[in-house]
C-alpha positions in Angstrom: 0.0 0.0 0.0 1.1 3.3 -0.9 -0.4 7.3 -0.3 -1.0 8.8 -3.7 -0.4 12.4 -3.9 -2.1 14.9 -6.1 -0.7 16.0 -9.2 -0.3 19.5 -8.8 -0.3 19.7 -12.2 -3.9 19.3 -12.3 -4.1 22.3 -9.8 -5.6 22.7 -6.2 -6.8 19.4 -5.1 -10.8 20.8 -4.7 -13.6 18.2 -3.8 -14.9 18.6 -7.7 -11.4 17.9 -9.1 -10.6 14.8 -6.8 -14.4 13.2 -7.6 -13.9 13.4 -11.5 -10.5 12.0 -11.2 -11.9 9.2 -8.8 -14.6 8.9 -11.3 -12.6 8.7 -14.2 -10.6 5.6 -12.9 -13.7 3.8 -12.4 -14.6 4.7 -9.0 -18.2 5.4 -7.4 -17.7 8.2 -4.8 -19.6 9.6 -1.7 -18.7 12.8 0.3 -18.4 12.2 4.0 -17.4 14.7 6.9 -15.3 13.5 9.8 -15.3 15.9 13.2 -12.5 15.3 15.2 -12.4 12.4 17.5 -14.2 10.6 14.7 -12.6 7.0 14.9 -13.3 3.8 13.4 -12.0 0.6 14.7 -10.8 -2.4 12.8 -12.8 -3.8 9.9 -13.0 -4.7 6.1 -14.9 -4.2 3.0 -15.6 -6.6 0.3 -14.5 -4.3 -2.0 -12.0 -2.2 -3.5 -12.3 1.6 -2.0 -10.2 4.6 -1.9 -9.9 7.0 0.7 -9.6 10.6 -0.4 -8.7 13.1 1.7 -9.8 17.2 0.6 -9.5 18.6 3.6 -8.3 17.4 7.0 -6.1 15.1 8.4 -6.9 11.1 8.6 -4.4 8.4 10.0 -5.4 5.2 8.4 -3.6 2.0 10.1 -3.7 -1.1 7.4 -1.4 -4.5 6.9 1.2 -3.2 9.8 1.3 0.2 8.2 0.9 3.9 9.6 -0.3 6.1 6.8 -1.4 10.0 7.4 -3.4 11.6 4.8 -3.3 15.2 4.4 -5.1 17.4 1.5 -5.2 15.8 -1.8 -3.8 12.4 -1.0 -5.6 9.0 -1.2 -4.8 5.3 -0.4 -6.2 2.5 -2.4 -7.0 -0.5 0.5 -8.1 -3.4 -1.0 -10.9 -6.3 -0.4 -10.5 -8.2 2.9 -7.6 -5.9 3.8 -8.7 -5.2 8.1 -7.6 -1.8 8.5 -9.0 1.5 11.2 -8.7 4.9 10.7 -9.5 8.5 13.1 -9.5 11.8 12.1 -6.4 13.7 13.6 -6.2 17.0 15.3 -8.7 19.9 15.8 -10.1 19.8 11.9 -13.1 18.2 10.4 -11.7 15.6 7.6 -13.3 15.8 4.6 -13.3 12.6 2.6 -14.1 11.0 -0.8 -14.8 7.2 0.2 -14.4 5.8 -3.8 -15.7 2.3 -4.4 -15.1 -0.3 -7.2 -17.2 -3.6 -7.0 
């Protein structure tokens, strides 16, 4: 597993830009907001997601791994894969929770 960072090519990573890439790569996406202290303990999905992060920061724990997504990044977790995440710090994380399958 790996953080994928926006391509600041593509400019400012903005809620709008981040769902039609999402959607371009196949993905069906929902908007969620995350107040601080949000947390959610171990579990799986029987399917592919992505977590993307617009605003925020999220700490996502997955296959012995630490991963902190900031503004713009996202992290592909797969089928089966038990993983928990919390928002961190004082801001509300906004995410884009992408779904294949």
């Amino acid at each position: 597993m790996k953080v994928e960072r926006w391509n600041e090519t593509l400019g400012e990573p903005t809620e709008e830009k981040m769902r039609r890439y999402l959607e371009s790569n196949g993905y069906s996406v929902v908007k969620y907001d995350y107040p601080p202290g949000t947390c959610f303990p171990n579990h799986v999905h029987d399917f592919d997601k992505k977590d993307a992060v617009v605003s925020g920061r999220f700490r996502i724990e997955a296959e012995g791994h630490e991963f902190v997504l900031g503004p713009g990044d996202m992290l592909e977790i797969h089928a089966g894969v038990v993983h928990n995440a919390e928002v961190i710090g004082s801001v509300t994380v906004v995410s884009l929770d992408a779904s294949k399958g």
